[in-house]
C-alpha positions in Angstrom: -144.7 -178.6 97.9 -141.9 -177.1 95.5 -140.0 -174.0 96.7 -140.8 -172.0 93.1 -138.6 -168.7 92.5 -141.3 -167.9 89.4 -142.2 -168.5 86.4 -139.4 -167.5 83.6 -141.2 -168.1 80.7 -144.3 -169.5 78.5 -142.9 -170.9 75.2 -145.4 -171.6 72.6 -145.5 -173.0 68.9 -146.5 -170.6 66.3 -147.2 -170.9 62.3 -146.3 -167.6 61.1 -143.3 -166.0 63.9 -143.3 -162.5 62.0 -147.2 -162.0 62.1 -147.1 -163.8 66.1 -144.2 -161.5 66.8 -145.7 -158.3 65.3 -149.1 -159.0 67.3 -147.5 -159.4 70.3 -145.1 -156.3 70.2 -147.9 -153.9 68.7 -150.9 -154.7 70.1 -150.5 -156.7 73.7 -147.3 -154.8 74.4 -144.3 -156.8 74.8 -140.8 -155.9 74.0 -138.5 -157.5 71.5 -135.5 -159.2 73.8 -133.8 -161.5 71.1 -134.3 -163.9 68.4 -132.4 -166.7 68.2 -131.7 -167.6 64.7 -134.8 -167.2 62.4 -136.9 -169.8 64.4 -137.2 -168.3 68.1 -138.2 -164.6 69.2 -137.8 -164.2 72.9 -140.3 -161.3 74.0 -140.0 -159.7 77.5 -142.9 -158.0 79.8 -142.2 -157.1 83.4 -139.0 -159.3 83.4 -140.9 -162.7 82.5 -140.4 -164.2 78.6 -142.9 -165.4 75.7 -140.8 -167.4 73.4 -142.1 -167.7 70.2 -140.9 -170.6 68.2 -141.6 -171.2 64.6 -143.7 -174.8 64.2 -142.5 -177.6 61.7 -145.8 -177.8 60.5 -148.4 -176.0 60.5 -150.5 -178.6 62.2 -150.5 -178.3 65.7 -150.6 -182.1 66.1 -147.7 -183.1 63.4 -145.3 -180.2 64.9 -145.7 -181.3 68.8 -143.0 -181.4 70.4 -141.5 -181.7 74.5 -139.4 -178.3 73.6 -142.9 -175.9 73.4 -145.8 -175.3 74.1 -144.8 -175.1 78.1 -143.8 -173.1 80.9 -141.2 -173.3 83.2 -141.1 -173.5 86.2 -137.5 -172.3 88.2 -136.2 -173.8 91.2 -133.0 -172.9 92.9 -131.0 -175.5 93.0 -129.9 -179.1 91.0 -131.0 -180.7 94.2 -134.2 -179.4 94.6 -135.0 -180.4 90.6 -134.0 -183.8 91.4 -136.2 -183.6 95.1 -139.1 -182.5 92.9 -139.4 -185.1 90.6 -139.3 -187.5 93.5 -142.1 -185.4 95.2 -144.5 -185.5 91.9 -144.1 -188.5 91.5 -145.2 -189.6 95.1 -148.0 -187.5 93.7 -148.8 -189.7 90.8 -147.7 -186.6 88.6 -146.9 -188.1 85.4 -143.0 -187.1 84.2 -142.7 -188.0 80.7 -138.5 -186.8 81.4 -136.4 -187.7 84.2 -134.4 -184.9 85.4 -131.2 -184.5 83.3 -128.3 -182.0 83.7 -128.7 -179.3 80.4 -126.3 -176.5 79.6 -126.9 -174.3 82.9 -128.7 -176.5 85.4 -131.3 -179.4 85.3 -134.3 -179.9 83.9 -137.2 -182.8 83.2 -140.8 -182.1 81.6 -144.1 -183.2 83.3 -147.9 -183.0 82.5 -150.9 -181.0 84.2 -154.0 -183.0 84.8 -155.0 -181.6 81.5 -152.6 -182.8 79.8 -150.4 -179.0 79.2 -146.5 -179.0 79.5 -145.1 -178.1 82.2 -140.8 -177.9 82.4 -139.3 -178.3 86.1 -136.0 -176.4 86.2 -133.1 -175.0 88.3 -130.9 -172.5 86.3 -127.1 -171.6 87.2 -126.3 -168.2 85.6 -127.1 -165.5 83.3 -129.6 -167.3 80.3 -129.9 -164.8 78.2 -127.2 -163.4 75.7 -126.3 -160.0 77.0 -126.1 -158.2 73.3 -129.9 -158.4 73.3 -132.0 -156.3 71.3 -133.6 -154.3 74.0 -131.6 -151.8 75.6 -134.4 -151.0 77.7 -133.9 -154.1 79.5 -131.6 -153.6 82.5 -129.0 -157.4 82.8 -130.6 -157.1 86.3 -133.6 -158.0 85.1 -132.3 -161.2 83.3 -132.8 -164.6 84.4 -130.1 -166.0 87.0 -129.3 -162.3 88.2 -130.0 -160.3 91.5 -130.9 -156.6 91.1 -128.0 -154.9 92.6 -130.2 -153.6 95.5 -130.4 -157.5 96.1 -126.8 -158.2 95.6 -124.7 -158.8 98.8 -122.1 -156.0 99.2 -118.8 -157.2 97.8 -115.7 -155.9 100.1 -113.7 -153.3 98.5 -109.8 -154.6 98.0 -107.1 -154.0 99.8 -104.2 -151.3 98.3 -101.0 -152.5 99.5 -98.7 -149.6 99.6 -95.6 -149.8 97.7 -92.4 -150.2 98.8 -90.1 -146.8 98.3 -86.4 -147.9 97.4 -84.0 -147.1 99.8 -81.1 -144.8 98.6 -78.0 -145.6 98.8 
């Protein structure tokens, strides 16, 4: 069994991003975190992300592609991504991408029994740009960092005294 920290995200693949990103602000009730270029809308609820990216086509079939329509699904370390995808596949789970190292951890994709997309990932730091568009958001609350009540004490540092010249 994986050791999962959560689940950071749901990305899916929409036709229209403005009218997707409107309905999902103003009537289910998440918060704007980002957009990324005019393709990708990161939305934030309770500390967990809908992505929202914009499809090639608008045929759900022609625009498929191994970067949406997924979740992921964070483990803490490199080793315990590469342990995984041993451990699924001594479970027959089908991995359509061998773990590979990515900007801030590893990552490889595999399918559900029903065929849905499911990413297997450890991240290393902070993912999300910290000039997001939420202010509401605390950097707490962003992927890859502790809330400060979870955040081991750091010691406070030393003041050396300085030396008084002697007179002479």
């Amino acid at each position: 069994m994986l050791k999962l920290t959560g689940i950071s995200q749901i990305t899916l693949r929409v036709n229209d991003l403005r009218r997707s990103e409107e309905f999902y602000t103003k009537i289910i009730g998440f918060k704007l975190h980002h957009r990324l270029g005019i393709n990708m809308t990161y939305l934030e609820a309770g500390g967990d992300m809908l992505v929202l990216v914009r499809a090639e086509t608008p045929s759900p079939e022609e625009a498929r592609d191994i970067r949406v329509d997924h979740f992921g699904l964070r483990l803490e370390t490199d080793e315990e991504v590469d342990a995984a995808a041993v451990y699924l596949k001594n479970q027959n789970v089908h991995i359509l991408t061998p773990p590979a190292k990515r900007r801030d951890g590893r990552a490889f994709f595999i399918l559900d029994p029903d065929g849905n997309l499911v990413e297997i990932y450890s991240s290393t730091g902070e993912v999300f740009p910290t000039d997001d568009t939420n202010p509401d958001m605390p950097s707490s609350r962003r992927r890859g960092r502790k809330p400060k009540s979870e955040a081991q004490p750091q010691p406070a540092t030393p003041t050396v005294p300085k030396r008084r010249r002697s007179r002479k």
